[in-house]
C-alpha positions as MATLAB code, in Angstrom:
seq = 'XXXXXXXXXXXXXXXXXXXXXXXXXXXXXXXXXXXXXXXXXXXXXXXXXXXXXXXXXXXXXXXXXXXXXXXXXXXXXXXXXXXXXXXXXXXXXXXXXXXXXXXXXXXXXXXXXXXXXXXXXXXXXXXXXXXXXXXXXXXXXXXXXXXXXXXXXXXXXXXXXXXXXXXXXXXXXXXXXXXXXXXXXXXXXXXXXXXXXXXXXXXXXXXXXXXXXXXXXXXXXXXXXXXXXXXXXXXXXXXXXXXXXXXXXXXXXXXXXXXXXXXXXXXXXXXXXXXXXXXXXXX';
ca = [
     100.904  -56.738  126.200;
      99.423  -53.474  126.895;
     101.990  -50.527  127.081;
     100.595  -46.327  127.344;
     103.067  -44.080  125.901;
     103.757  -41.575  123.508;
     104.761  -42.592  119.761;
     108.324  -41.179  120.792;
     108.338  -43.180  123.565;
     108.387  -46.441  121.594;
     110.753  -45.711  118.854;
     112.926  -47.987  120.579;
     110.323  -50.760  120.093;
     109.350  -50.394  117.153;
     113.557  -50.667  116.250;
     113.337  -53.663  117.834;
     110.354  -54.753  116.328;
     111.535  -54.383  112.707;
     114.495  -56.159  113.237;
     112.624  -59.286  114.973;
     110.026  -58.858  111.371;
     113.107  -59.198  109.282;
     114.440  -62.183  111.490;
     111.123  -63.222  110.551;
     110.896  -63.134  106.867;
     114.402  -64.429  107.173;
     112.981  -67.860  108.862;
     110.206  -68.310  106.616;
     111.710  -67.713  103.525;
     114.065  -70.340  104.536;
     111.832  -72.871  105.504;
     110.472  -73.990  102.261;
     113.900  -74.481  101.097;
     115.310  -76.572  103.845;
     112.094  -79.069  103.355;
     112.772  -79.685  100.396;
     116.430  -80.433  101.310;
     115.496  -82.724  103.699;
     116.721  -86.218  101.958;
     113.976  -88.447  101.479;
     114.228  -92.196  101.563;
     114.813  -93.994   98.264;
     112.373  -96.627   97.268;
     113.292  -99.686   98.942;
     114.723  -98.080  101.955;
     113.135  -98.665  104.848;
     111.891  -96.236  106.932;
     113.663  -97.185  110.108;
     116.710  -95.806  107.851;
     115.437  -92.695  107.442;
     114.288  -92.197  110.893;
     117.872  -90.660  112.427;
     117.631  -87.714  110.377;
     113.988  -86.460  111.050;
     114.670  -87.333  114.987;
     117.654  -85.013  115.029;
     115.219  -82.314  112.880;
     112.979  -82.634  115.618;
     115.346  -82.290  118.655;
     115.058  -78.450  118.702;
     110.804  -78.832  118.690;
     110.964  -81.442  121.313;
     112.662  -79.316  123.459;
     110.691  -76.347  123.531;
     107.360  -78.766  124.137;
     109.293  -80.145  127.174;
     109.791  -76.602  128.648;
     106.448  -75.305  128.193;
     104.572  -78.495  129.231;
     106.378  -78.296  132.624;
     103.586  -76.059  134.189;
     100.054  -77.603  132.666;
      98.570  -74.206  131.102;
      94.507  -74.113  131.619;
      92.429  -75.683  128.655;
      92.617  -73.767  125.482;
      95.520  -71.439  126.683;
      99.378  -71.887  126.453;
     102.012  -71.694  128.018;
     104.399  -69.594  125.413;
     106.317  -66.662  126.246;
     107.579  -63.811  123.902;
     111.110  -63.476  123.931;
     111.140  -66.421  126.391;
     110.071  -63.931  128.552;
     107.043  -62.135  128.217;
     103.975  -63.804  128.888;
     101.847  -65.493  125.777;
      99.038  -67.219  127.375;
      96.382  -66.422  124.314;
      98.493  -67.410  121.845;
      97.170  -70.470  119.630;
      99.455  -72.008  117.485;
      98.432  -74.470  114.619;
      95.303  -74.867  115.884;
      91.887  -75.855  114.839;
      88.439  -74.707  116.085;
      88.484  -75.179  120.085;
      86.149  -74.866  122.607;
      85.190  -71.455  123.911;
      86.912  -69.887  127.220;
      85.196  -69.641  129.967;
      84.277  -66.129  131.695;
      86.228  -67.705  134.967;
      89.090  -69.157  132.534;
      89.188  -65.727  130.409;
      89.751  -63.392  133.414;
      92.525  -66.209  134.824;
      94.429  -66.391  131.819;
      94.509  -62.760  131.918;
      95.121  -62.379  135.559;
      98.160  -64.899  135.127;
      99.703  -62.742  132.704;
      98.620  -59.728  134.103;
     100.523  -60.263  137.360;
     103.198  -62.641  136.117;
     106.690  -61.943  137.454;
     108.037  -60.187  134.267;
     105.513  -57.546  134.566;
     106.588  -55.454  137.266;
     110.377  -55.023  135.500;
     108.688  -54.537  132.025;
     106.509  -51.786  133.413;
     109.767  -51.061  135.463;
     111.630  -50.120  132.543;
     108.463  -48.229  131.022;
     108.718  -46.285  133.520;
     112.318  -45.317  133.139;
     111.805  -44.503  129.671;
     108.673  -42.338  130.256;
     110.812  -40.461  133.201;
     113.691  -39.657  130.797;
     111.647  -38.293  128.200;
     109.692  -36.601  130.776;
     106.298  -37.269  129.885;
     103.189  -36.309  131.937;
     105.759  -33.390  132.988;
     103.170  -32.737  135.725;
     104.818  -35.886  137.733;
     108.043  -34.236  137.459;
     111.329  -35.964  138.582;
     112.895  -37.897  141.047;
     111.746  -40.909  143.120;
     107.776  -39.401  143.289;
     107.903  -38.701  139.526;
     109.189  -42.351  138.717;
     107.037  -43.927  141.295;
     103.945  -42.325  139.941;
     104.865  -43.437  136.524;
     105.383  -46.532  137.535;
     101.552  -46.879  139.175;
      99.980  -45.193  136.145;
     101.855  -47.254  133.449;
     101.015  -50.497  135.222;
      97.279  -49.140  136.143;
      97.148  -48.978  132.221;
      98.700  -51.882  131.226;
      96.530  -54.059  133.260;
      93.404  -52.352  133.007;
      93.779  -52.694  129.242;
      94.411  -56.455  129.504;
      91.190  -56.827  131.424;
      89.235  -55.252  129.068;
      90.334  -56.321  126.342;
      90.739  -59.792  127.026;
      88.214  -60.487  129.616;
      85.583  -58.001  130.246;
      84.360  -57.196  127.315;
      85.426  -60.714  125.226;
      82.822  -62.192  128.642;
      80.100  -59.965  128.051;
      80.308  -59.754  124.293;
      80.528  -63.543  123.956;
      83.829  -63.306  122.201;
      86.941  -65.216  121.939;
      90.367  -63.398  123.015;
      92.564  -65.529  121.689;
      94.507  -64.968  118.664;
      95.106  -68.011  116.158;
      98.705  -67.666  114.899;
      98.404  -68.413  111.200;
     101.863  -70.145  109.951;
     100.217  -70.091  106.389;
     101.638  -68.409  103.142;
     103.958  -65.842  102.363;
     105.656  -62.971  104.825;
     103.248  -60.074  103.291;
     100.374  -62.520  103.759;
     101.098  -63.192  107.645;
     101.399  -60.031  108.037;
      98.603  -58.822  106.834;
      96.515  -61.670  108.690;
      98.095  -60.639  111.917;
      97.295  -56.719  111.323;
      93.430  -57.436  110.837;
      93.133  -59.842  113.715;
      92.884  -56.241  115.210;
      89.372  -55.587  113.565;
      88.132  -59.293  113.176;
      88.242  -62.195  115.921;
      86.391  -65.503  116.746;
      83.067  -65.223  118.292;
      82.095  -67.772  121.313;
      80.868  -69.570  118.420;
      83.231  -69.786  116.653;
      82.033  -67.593  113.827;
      83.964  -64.614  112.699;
      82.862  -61.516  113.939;
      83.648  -57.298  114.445;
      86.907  -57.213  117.487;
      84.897  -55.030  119.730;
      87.009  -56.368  122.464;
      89.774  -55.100  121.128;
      88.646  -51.358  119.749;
      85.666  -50.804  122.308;
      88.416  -53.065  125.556;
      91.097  -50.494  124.935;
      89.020  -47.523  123.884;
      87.410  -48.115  127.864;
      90.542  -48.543  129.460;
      91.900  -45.220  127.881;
      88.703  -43.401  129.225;
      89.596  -45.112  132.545;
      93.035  -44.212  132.639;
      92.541  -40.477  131.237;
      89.850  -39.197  133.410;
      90.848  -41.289  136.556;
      94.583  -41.219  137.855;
      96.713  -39.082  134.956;
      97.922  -36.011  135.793;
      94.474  -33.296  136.017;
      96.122  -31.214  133.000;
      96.008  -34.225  130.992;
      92.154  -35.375  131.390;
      90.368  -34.392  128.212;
      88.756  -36.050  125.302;
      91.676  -35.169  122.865;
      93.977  -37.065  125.017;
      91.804  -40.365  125.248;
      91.512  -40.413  121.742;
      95.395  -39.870  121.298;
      95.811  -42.834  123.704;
      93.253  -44.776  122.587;
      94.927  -44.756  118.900;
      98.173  -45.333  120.046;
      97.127  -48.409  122.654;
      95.685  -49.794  119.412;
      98.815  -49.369  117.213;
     100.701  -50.604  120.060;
      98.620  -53.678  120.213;
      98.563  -54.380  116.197;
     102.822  -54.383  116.530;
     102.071  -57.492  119.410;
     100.191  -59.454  117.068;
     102.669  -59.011  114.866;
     105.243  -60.604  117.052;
     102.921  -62.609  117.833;
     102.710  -64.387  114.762;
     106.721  -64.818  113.743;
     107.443  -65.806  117.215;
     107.019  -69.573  116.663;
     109.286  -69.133  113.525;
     111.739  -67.233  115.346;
     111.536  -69.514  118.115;
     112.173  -72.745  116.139;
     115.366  -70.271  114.583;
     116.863  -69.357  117.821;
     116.186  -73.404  119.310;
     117.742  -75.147  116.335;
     121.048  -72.991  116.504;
     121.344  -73.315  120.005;
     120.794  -77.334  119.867;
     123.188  -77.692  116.635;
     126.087  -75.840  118.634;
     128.209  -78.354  118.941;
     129.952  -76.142  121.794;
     126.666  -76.353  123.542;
     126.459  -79.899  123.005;
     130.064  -80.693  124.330;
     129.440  -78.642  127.339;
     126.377  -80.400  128.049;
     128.284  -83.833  128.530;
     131.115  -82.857  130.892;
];
């Protein structure tokens, strides 16, 4: 998810961020635990015995495969959503070497998300943020100022997400998506995620330098600076000071990105094991 703003601008995030990291470590560090809780059948027992238990374990997963296979995603994508919400499409989880994308499935994917009906209240509420701090004071307030911030934080948003996830991953050869790990500790996951920023898959599948992501976003923040920001604004200092913080921005999404599943399969399992929920359900 591509977002232009000031550090100050995000503190909220980055709040919320941190407390989704800690919800995080919170799942995983409970995970090992409750498998090796999970009763085991006794020799002799058959297996048919045993089978109740893992297919009421499994309700919760079942579920969220049901929701997300209701629209077939294109080959090699998803169909996952952040929060439930925001738009996930390059997200791989628990999976292997696949086929490369496409050039015409790479800028799809993107387009999807780029234009998917969450986007234009995300970029909504950028906006409103952006107007009450008064950034790019040269837009100044009222319905102009928030309708110009509007346009310039969705300009940057998208243009980002082209570049980085279709123009440059086309030309270059390289793949965009990122493969959640699920492996080790907390630290460990974390730092995977963090230098997904700096290494990706190549079209063949070998390991190689994320100039999609440092030279897709350093492009769009040229684009955006000397193009449609406020005159005052257009200099090299202030691409740079974008271009770092787009970055940042994007190394906290990967992040996310690779505790959501956890803090999916959290937020699913309470919600089926309610037995409110449950009762509710059957009237």
């Amino acid at each position: 998810m591509a977002i232009r703003q000031k550090l100050s601008a995000g503190a909220w995030l980055a709040r919320v961020v941190i407390a989704l990291l800690l919800l995080a470590f919170r799942a995983v560090a409970q995970a090992q635990p409750e498998q090796q809780q999970q009763p085991q059948p006794q020799q002799g027992q058959s297996s048919s015995a045993a089978a109740p238990a893992k297919d009421q374990s499994g309700k919760a997963e079942q579920t969220s495969t049901d929701q997300q296979a209701q629209k077939p995603p294109q080959a090699g994508t998803s169909n996952d959503r952040l929060f439930f919400a925001l738009p996930n499409f390059l997200t791989m989880e628990n999976a292997g070497q696949l086929p490369p994308l496409t050039p015409g499935q790479k800028f799809g994917t993107v387009a999807r998300a780029s234009f998917d009906y969450i986007e234009y209240p995300w970029y909504s509420a950028l906006a409103g943020i952006s107007q009450a701090e008064n950034s790019e004071p040269a837009y100044r307030q009222g319905v102009t100022g928030y309708a110009k911030r509007y346009g310039t934080a969705f300009g940057d948003g998208t243009i980002e997400n082209f570049m980085t996830g279709a123009v440059i991953p086309t030309v270059l050869r390289q793949d965009p998506r990122f493969y959640q790990s699920s492996q080790g500790s907390f630290f460990r996951r974390t730092g995977y995620a963090v230098s997904r920023l700096f290494v990706t898959r190549g079209d063949n599948g070998h390991k190689q330098l994320n100039f999609s992501e440092i030279l897709g976003s350093g492009i769009a923040a040229m684009i955006g600076t000397f193009t449609y920001h406020p005159r005052n604004e257009r200099n090299l200092s202030t691409a740079t000071s974008v271009w770092g913080t787009q970055v940042g921005y994007d190394g906290i999404t990967l992040e996310v990105k690779e505790f959501w599943p956890d803090i999916r399969r959290k937020l699913t399992h309470k919600k089926q094991s309610d037995p409110s929920a449950s009762s509710i359900a059957t009237k």
